[in-house]
C-alpha positions in Angstrom: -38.4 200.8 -186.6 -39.3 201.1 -182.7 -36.2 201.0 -180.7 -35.6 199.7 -177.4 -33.0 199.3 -175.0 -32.0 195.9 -173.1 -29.9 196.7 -169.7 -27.4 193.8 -169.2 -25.2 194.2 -166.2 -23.7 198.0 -166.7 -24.6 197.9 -170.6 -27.5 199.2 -172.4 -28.2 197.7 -175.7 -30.4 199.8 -178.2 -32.4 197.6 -180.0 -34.5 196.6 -182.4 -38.2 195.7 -180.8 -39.1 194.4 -184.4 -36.6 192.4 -185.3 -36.3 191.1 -181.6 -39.7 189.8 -181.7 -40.0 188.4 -185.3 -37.0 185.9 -184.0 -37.9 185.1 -180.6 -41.5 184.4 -179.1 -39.5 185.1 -175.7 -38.7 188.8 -176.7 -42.2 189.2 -178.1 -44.0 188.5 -174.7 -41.5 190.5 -172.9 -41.9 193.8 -175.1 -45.7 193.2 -174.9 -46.2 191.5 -171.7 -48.0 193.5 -169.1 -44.4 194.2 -167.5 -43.6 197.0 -164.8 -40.2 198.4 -166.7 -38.5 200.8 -164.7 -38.9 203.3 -167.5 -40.9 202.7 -171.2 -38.8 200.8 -173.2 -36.2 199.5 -171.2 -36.0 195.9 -170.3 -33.6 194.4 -168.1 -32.0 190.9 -168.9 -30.9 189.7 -165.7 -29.6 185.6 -166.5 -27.1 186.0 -169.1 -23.7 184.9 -169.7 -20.6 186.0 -171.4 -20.9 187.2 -175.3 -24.6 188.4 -175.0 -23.6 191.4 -176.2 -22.9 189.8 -179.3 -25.2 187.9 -179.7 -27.5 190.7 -180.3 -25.5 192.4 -182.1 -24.8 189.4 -184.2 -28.5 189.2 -184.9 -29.3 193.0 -185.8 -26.2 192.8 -188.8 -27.8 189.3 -189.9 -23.8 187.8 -189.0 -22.7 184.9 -187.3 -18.9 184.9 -187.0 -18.1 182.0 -184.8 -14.6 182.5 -183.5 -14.9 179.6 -181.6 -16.4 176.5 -180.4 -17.3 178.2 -177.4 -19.2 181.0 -178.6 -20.8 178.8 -181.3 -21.9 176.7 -178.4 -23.0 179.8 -176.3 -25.2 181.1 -179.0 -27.0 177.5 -179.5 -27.5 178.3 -175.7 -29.0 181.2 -176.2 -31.3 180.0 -179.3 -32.7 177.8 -176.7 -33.1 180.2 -173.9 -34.5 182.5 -176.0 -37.0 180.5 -178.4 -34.8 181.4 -181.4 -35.0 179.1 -184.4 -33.2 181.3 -186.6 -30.0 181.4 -184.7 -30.5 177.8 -183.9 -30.0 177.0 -187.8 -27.1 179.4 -188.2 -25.3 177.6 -185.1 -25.5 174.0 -186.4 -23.7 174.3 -190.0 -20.4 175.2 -188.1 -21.3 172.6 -185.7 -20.9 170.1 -188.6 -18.7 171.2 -190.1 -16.1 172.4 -187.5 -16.9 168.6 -185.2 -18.4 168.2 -181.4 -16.5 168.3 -178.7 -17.0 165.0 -176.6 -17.7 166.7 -173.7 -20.3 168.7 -175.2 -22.2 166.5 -176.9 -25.2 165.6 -174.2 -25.8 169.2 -173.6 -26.3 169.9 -177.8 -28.1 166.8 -178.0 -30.4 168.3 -175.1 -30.8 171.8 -176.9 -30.9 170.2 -180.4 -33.8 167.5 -179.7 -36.1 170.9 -178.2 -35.9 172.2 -182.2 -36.3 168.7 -183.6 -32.6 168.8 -184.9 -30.8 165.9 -183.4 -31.0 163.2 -186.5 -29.0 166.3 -188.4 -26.3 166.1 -185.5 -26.4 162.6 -184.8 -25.9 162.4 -189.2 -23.0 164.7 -188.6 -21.2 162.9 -185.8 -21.6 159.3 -187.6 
């Protein structure tokens, strides 16, 4: 497994390049893109929000523990940002089951209609 590290603010995240890229069309192009790294194999995300950290951890040990609506809501974020269909169906389950916040329903009808999701939501809300 090729390794790679992600530098997010101060952290640096080993990685799996592999996994990364099977899940996300976004991390393929970036580990393959003809990208000027500071150094082989690091790649700096620069737009990222609270819990990133783990998020990709969450996704290298293949568990989603959503302790809250929040993070739940932060990781269908970053299923969007980052092209990931995977996490995508992983975040809507406790979604369902767990109820939308009024407030947040445009924004996860927004995200949800860009995987073709939203009659699942809309089901789930009725």
């Amino acid at each position: 497994i090729q390794s790679t590290v992600l530098v997010v603010g101060d952290a640096k995240l080993p990685v799996s390049r592999e996994l990364l890229e099977i899940y996300s069309s976004f991390f393929a192009s970036l580990f393959n893109g003809n990208y000027m790294e500071k150094q082989p194999g690091i790649f700096e995300i620069k737009v990222v929000q609270d819990d990133f950290v783990w998020f990709i951890e969450s996704i290298h040990q293949r568990t989603w523990n959503f302790s809250s609506m929040d993070r739940a809501l932060q990781a269908l974020s970053y299923a969007d940002q980052y092209n990931m269909m995977y996490i995508h169906r992983r975040v809507v389950p406790f979604l369902k089951k767990n109820g939308l916040p009024s407030n947040k329903i445009k924004g996860i009808f927004v995200i949800s209609a860009r995987f073709n999701d939203n009659e699942e939501i809309i089901v789930s809300i009725l």
